[in-house]
C-alpha positions in Angstrom: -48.7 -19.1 43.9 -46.2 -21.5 45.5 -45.9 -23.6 42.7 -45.0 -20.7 40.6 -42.4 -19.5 42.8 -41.0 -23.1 44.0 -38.2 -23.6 41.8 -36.4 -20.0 41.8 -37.4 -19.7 45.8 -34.8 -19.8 48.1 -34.3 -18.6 52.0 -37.6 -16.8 51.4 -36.8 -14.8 48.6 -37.9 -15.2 44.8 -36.4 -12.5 42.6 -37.0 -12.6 38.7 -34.4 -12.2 35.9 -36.0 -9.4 33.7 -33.4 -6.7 32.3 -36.1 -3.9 33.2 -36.9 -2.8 36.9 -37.8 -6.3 38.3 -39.0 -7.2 41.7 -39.0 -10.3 44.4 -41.1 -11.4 46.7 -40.8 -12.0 50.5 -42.8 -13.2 53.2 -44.1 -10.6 55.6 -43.8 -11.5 59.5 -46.9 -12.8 61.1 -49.1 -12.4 58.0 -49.4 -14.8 55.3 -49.5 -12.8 51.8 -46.2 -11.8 49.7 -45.0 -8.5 49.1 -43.0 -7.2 46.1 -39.7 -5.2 46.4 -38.2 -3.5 43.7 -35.0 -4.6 42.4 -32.8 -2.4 39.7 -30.5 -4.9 37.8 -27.4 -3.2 37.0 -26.4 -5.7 34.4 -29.5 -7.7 32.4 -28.9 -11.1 33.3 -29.3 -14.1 31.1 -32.5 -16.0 30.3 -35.2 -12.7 31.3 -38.4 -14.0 33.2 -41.5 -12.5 33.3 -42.4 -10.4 36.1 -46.0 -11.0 35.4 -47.8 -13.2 38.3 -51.1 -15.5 37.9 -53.0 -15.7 41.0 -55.5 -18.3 42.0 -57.6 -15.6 42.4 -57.3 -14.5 39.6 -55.9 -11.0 39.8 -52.8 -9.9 37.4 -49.0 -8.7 39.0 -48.4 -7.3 42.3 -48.4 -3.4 42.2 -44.8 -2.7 42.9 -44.3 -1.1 45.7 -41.4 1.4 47.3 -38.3 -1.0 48.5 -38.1 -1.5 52.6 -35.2 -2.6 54.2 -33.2 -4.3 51.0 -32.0 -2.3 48.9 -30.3 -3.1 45.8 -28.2 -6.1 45.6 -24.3 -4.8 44.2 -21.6 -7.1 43.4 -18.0 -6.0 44.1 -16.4 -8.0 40.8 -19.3 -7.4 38.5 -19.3 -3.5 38.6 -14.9 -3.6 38.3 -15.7 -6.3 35.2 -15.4 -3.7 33.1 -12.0 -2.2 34.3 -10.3 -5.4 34.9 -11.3 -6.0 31.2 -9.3 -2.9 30.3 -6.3 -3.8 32.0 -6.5 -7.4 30.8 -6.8 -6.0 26.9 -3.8 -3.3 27.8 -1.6 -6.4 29.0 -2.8 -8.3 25.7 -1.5 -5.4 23.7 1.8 -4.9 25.7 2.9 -8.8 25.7 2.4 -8.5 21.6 4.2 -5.2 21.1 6.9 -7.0 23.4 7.0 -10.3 21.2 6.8 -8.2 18.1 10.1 -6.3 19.7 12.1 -9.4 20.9 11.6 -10.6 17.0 12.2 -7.7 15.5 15.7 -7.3 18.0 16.7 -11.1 17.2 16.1 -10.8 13.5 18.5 -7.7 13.5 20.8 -9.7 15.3 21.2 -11.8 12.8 20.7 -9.8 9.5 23.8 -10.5 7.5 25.8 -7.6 6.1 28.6 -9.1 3.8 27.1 -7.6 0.9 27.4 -4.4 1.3 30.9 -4.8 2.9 32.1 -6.0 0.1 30.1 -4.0 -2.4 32.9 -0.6 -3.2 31.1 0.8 -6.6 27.5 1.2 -7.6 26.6 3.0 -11.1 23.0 4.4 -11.5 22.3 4.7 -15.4 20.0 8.1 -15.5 20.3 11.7 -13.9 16.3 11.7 -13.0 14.9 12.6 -9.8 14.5 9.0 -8.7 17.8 7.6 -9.9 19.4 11.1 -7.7 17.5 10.0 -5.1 18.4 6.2 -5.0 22.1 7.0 -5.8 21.9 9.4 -2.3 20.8 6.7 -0.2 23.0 3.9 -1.4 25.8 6.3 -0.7 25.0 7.3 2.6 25.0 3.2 3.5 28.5 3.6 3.0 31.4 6.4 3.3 33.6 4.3 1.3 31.9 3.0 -1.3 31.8 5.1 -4.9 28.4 5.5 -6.5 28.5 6.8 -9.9 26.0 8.2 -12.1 25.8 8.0 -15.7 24.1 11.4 -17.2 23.5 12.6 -20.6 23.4 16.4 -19.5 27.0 18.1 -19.1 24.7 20.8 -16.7 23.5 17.8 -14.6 27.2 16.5 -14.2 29.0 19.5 -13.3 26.4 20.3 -10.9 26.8 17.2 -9.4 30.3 16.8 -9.2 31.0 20.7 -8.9 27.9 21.6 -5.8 27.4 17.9 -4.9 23.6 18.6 -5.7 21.5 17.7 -9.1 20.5 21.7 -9.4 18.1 20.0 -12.2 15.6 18.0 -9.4 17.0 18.3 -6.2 18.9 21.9 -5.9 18.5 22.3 -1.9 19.3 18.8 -1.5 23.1 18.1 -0.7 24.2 14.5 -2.4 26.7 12.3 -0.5 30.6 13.1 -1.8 31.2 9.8 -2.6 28.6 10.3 -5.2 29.8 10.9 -8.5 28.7 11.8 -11.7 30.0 11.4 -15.6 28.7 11.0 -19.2 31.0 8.3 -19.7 29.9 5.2 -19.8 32.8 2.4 -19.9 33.9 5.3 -16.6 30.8 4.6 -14.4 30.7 0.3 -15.4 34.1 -0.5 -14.8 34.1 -2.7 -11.7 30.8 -2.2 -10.6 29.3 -4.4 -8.5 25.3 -3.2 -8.8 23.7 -1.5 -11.8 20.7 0.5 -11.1 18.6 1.2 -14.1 16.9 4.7 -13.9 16.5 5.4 -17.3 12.6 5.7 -18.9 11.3 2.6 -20.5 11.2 4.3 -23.9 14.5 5.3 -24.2 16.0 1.4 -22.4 16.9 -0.3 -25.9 18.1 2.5 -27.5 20.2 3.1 -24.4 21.8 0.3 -23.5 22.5 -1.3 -26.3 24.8 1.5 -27.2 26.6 0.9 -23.4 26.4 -2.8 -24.2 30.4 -4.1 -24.7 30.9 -2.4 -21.6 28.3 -4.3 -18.9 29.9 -7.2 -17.1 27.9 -10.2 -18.0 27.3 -10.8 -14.5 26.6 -7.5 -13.5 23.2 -7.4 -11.5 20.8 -4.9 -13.1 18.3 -3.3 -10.3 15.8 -1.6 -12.7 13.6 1.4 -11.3 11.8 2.0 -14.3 8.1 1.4 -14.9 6.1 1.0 -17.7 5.7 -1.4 -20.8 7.5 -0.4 -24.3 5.2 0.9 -27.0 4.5 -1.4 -29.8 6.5 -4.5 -28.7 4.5 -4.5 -25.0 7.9 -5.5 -23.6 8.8 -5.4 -19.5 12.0 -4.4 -18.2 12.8 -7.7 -17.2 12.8 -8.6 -21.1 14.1 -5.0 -22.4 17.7 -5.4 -19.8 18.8 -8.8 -21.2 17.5 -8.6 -24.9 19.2 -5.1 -25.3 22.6 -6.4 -23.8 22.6 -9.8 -25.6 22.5 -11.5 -22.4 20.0 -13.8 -21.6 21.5 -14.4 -18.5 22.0 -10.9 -17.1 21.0 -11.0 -13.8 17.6 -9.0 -12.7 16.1 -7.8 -9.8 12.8 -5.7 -10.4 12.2 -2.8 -7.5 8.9 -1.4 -6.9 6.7 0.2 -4.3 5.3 3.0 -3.3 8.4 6.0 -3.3 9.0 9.4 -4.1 11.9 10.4 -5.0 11.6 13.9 -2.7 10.5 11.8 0.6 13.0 9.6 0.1 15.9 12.7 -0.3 14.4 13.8 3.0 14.5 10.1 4.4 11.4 9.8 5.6 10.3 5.8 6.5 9.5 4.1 3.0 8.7 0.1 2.0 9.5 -1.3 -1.3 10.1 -4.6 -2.9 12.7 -6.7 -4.6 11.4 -8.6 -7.5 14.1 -11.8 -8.9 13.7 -15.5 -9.6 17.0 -16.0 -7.7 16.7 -16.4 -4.0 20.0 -14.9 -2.7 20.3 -12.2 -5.6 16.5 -11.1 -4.1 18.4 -11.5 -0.5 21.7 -9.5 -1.6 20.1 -6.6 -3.1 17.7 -6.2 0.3 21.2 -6.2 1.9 22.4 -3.6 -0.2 19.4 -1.4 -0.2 17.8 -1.5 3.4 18.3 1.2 5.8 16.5 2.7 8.8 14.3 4.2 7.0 13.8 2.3 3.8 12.5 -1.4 4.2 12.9 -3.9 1.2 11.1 -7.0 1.4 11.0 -9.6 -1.4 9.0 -11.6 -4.2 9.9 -14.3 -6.7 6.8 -12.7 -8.6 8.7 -10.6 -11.2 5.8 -10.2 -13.6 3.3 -9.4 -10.9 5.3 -6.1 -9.6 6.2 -5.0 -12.8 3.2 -5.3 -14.3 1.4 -3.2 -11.3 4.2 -1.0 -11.4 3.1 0.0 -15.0 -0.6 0.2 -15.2 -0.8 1.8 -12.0 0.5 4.5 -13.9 -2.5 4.6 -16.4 -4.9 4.7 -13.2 -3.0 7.8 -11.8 -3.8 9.8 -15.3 -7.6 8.4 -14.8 -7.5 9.8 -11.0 -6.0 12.6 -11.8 -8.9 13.5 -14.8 -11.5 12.6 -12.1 -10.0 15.4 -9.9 -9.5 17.6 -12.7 -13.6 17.7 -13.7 -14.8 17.7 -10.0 -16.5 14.7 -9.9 -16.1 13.6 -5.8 -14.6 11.6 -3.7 -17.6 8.7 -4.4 -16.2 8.8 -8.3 -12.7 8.8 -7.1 -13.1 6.1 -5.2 -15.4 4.2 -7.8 -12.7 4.7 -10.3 -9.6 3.3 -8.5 -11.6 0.5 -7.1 -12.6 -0.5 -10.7 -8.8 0.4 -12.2 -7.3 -2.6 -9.6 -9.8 -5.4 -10.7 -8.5 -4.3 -14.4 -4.6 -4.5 -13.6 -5.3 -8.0 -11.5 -7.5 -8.9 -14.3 -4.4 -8.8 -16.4 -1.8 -9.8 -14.0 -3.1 -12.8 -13.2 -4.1 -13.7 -16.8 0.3 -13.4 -17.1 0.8 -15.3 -14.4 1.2 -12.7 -11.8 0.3 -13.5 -8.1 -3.2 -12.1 -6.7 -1.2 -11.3 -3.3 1.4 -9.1 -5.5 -1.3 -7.2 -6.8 -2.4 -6.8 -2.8 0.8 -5.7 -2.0 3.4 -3.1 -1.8 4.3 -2.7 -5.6 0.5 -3.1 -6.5 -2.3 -1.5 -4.0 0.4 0.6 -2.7 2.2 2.3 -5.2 -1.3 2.7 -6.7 -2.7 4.2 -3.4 0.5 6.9 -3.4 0.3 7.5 -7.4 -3.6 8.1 -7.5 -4.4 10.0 -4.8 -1.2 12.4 -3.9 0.1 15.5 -5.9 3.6 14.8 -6.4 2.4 12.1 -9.0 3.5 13.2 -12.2 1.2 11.1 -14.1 -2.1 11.9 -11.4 -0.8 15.8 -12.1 -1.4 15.0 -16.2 -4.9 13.5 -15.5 -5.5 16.7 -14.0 -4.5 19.2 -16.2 -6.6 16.8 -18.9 -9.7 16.6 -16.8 -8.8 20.6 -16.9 -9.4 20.8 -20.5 -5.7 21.8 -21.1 -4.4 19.9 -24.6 -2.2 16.8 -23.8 0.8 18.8 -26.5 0.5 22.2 -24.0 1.2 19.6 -20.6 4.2 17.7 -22.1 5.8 20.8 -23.0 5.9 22.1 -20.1 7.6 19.1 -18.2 10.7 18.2 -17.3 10.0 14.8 -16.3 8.3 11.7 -18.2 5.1 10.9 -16.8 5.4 7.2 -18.1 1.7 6.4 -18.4 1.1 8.2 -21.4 2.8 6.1 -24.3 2.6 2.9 -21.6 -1.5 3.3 -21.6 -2.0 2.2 -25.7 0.5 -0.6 -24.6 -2.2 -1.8 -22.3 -5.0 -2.1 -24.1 -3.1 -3.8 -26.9 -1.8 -6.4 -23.9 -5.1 -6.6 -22.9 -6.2 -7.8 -26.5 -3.6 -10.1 -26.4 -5.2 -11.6 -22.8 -8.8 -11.6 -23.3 -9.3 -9.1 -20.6 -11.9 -6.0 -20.7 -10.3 -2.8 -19.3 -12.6 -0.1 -18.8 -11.0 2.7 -17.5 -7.4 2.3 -19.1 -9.3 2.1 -22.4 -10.9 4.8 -22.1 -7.6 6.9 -20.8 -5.2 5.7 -24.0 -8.6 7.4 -26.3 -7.9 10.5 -24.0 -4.6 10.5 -24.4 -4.9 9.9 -28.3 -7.3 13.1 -28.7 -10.2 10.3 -29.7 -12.4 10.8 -27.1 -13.1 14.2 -24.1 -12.6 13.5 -20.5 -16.7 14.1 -20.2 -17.6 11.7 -22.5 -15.2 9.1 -21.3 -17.1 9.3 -17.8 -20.5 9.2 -19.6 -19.6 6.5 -21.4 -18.3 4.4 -18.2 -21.1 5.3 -16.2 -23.2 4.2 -18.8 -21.5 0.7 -19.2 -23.7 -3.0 -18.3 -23.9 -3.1 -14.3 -22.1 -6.2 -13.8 -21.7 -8.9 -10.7 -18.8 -8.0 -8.8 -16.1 -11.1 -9.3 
C-alpha cells in the first residue's frame, strides 16, 4: 500500500486525479489503517488515475465513505477562469474593432477627392431603372455638377425634366435637379467627363455607333450592362470600343450586387470597378463612392463581366426551381452547381478564381438568385409556372438580359471545352426544346461526378 501511494503522497494526503467523484486517503490518529474521503472535482484534471486500490491482502478499493472534516478543496482563480476568459475575449474584440476604426478614420483622411471636384458633367446613355438610379446618386455627390441622361422616350424625358422623377420606374422617387434629361445625343456628350453606359447589351452596337462622331475619344465609358451579344458572344468591354472605332476608348466595367430600387432609397451597397488602368480604376471609385455605396477595384475585366452575365442565366434556373416547388435542398443544389459552371468558364478565359469569389461573382449571384426584385429569377418563375416564355415578355417593361445571353453561353462554352449543365439546360427552356420537369429529370439523372 505505501508503495502505491509514495509518489503522489504528500503531508499525509494522497488524492487521485479521476474526473468522476474521486477520493484521498489520510491517516487516522493513533490507529494505523487509511481512510478514504470523498473528493468532487469541479474541473477533471489532466492525466485521470484510477481510483481502484490493490491491497496486500488482497481486497479491492476502499468503500467510500461520507467526507469528515475536509470538505471540498475550491480554488479562487479556477472557478473565475471562466469569467476572466470573457473579459479577456471582449477586450480581444474591442482592441480590433478599435484598430479596424483608427484605419478606417486614417484611410478617410487621406482619400483623395480631385476627381470629382473637377468632374462638372456626367451623361448616362439609357432611361432604365438602373441608369435612373446611378444618374441620382452621382448627382447627389455634387450640387454643381450636371448629369445628363440620354433617353429614347419623349414621356421619359418630360417626366424627368418636367416632375424631376422617371414616372416610368421610379414615380415616388424625386431625382436630384441637377439631373437632366434629353433625346439628344451630341446635347448630353458635349464636354462630359464620364459616360455611363446603361443601355441593354443587345441594343449597344446598334446604339452607339449611331452616337459615335459625337464621343470624345478619351471619354471614359463606365458600362452597367450585363450580358454577352447573341451570335458574336461579344462582352461590353469589346462591344464599347469596336462600336465607336476606338480601340483605345477608355473602359471601366462596374459590377456587383445592386438594385436599382435599394439604391434610389440609399441603402448601404458594394460594387466593383473593373479596368486595366490603375488610376482610371482609382478615379472612377473617386467618382462613384459615397456613404452608402462602396466601390472597390479589380484589374480582372473578364472575370466581373463574365460573372456579371451568366449569373443572369442561373437567376432564370433559380427562379424555375422556385416556380415548380422543388425546396430549399434543390435550390441550393442548383446554385451551388451553376457557380462551378460560370468559374468553369471564367477561368478557362482567363478570369481570376477570387473574382468569381467576389462581389461581382458569388454576390451578385447570391442577390439575383435568391431575391424577388430579380427580373431574370422572376422569369424562371413564371417558366417553372408553366406560363409560355411569349406571355412573360409581353408583359414586361424591362429586359431580363439572360434570356438571349443564355444561348450565348453554351455556344461560349463550346468554344471553351467546358460542360454546363444547368445553363444548358435553361437556353433549351428558353428555346421551347425542352419543359422545366424534364430539364430537372434530366439533371438529376446526370453521372454523379467527384467534386473538383
Amino acid at each position: 500500500m505505501a508503495a502505491l501511494l509514495e509518489p503522489a503522497f504528500l503531508n499525509g494526503f494522497y488524492a487521485t486525479s479521476d474526473p468522476s467523484p474521486s477520493f484521498r486517503f489520510r491517516r487516522t490518529p493513533l490507529k494505523r489503517h487509511w481512510r478514504p474521503i470523498v473528493i468532487l472535482h469541479p474541473h477533471p484534471p489532466p492525466n485521470p488515475i484510477s481510483t481502484s486500490c490493490s491491497c496486500s491482502s488482497g481486497s479491492t478499493s476502499p468503500p467510500l465513505l461520507p467526507a469528515e472534516d475536509d470538505g471540498p478543496r475550491s480554488s479562487a482563480p479556477e472557478t473565475n477562469a471562466p469569467a476572466e476568459r470573457a473579459r479577456d475575449r471582449r477586450k480581444a474584440v474591442q482592441v480590433a474593432w478599435e484598430k479596424l476604426v483608427r484605419w478606417s478614420r486614417s484611410w478617410r483622411s487621406k482619400a483623395k477627392t480631385d476627381v470629382l471636384e473637377r468632374t462638372n458633367k456626367v451623361v448616362v446613355l439609357g432611361g432604365g431603372s438602373f441608369g435612373t438610379a446611378m444618374a441620382a446618386h452621382i448627382a447627389s455627390r455634387k450640387a454643381q455638377m450636371e448629369v445628363y441622361m440620354l433617353v429614347r422616350d419623349p414621356v421619359v424625358c418630360h417626366s424627368i425634366n418636367d416632375n424631376h422623377c422617371n414616372n416610368k420606374y421610379f414615380p415616388d422617387h424625386k431625382l436630384p435637379k441637377n439631373v437632366v434629361a434629353t433625346t439628344d445625343a451630341q446635347t448630353a456628350l458635349l464636354k462630359a467627363d464620364y459616360c455611363l453606359h446603361a443601355v441593354p447589351v443587345q441594343f449597344s452596337t446598334a446604339f452607339l455607333e449611331g452616337i459615335a462622331s459625337y464621343v470624345d475619344p478619351a471619354l471614359p465609358f463606365i458600362s452597367l450592362s450585363k450580358g454577352l451579344e447573341l451570335n458574336t458572344l461579344r462582352m461590353m468591354s469589346q462591344i464599347i470600343p469596336q462600336a465607336l472605332r476606338n480601340p483605345r476608348q477608355p473602359f471601366i466595367a462596374l459590377s456587383g450586387p445592386s438594385f436599382a430600387l435599394e439604391l434610389m432609397n440609399k441603402l448601404p451597397t458594394a460594387m466593383v470597378v473593373a479596368t486595366k488602368d490603375k488610376k482610371l480604376a482609382n478615379a472612377a471609385q473617386q467618382l462613384l463612392a459615397s456613404s452608402y455605396l462602396r466601390i472597390n477595384t479589380s484589374s480582372d475585366v473578364t472575370g466581373v463581366e463574365i460573372a456579371g452575365a451568366l449569373k443572369n442565366v442561373l437567376a432564370i434556373a433559380a427562379g424555375i426551381v422556385d416556380g415548380m416547388h422543388l425546396g430549399n435542398n434543390s435550390m441550393a443544389a442548383l446554385v451551388a452547381q451553376g457557380c462551378s459552371e460560370i468559374r468553369w468558364l471564367a477561368t478557362k478565359m482567363g478570369a481570376k478564381p477570387t473574382t468569381i469569389t467576389g462581389l461581382s461573382g458569388t454576390g451578385d449571384i447570391m442577390l439575383t438568385c435568391f431575391v424577388n426584385l430579380s427580373r431574370n429569377r422572376m422569369v424562371g418563375v413564371r417558366l417553372g409556372s408553366g406560363e409560355k416564355l411569349e406571355d412573360i415578355l409581353g408583359s414586361m417593361n424591362q429586359v431580363a438580359e439572360g434570356i438571349s445571353t443564355a444561348g450565348a453561353v453554351i455556344a461560349l462554352a463550346q468554344k471553351y471545352n467546358v460542360k454546363m449543365p444547368v445553363s444548358t439546360a435553361v437556353a433549351r427552356i428558353i428555346d421551347n426544346e425542352l419543359t422545366p420537369k424534364k430539364a430537372v429529370y434530366e439533371l438529376m439523372n446526370l453521372p454523379q461526378v467527384e467534386e473538383v
